[in-house]
C-alpha positions as CSV (number, residue, x, y, z in Angstrom):
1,X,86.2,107.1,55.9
2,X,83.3,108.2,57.5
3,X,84.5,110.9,60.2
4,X,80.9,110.3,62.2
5,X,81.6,106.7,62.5
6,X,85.2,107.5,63.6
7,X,84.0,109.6,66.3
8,X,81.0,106.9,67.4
9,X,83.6,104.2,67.8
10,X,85.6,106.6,70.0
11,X,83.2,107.7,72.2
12,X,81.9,104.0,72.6
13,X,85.3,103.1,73.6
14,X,86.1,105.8,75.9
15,X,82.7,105.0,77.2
16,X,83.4,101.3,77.7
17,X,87.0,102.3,79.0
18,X,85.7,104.1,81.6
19,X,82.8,101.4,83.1
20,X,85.9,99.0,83.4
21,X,88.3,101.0,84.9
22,X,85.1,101.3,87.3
23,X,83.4,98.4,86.9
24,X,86.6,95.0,87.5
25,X,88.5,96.9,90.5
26,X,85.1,96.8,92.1
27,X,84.3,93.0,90.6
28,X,88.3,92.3,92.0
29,X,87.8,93.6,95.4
30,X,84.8,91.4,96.5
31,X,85.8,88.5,94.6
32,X,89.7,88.6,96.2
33,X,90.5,86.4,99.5
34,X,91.2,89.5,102.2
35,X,94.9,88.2,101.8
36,X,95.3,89.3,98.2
37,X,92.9,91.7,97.8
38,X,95.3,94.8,97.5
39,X,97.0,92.9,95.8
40,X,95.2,92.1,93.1
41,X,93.1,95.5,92.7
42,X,96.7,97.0,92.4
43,X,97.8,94.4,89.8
44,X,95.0,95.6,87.7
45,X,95.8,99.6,88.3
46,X,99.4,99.3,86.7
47,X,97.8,97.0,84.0
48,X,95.8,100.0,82.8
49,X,98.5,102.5,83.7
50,X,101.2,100.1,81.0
51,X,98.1,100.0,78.4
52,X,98.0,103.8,78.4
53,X,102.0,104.4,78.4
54,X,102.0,101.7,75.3
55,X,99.1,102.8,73.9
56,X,101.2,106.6,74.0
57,X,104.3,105.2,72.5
58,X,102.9,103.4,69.5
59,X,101.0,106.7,68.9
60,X,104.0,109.0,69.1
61,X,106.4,106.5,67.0
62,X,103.1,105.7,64.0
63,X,103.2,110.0,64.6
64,X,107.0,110.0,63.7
65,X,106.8,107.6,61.1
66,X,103.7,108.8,59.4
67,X,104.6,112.7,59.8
């Protein structure tokens, strides 16, 4: 494997990351009925909070397993 391709693809997902962690709760906040708004915006924040927590755990078990 090429490392310079490994570290293109990470910094154009980190990159991408970023603009929708910015980028939905903004789309989700004008688009929401007033009602739901919080709601919904919030909905999304633990959504990316679970990702990173699994995205942690599968890391640290493939770690274990792997050495």
């Amino acid at each position: 494997m090429n490392p310079d391709y490994i570290f293109a693809g990470r910094f154009f997902i980190g990159f991408s990351v970023g603009m929708k962690s910015t980028a939905v709760p903004t789309f989700l906040s004008e688009l929401a009925p007033a009602e739901i708004r919080g709601t919904t915006v919030g909905l999304f924040q633990f959504a990316v909070c679970r990702e990173f927590c699994l995205s942690l755990q599968f890391t640290a078990s493939d770690n274990a397993q792997w050495g």
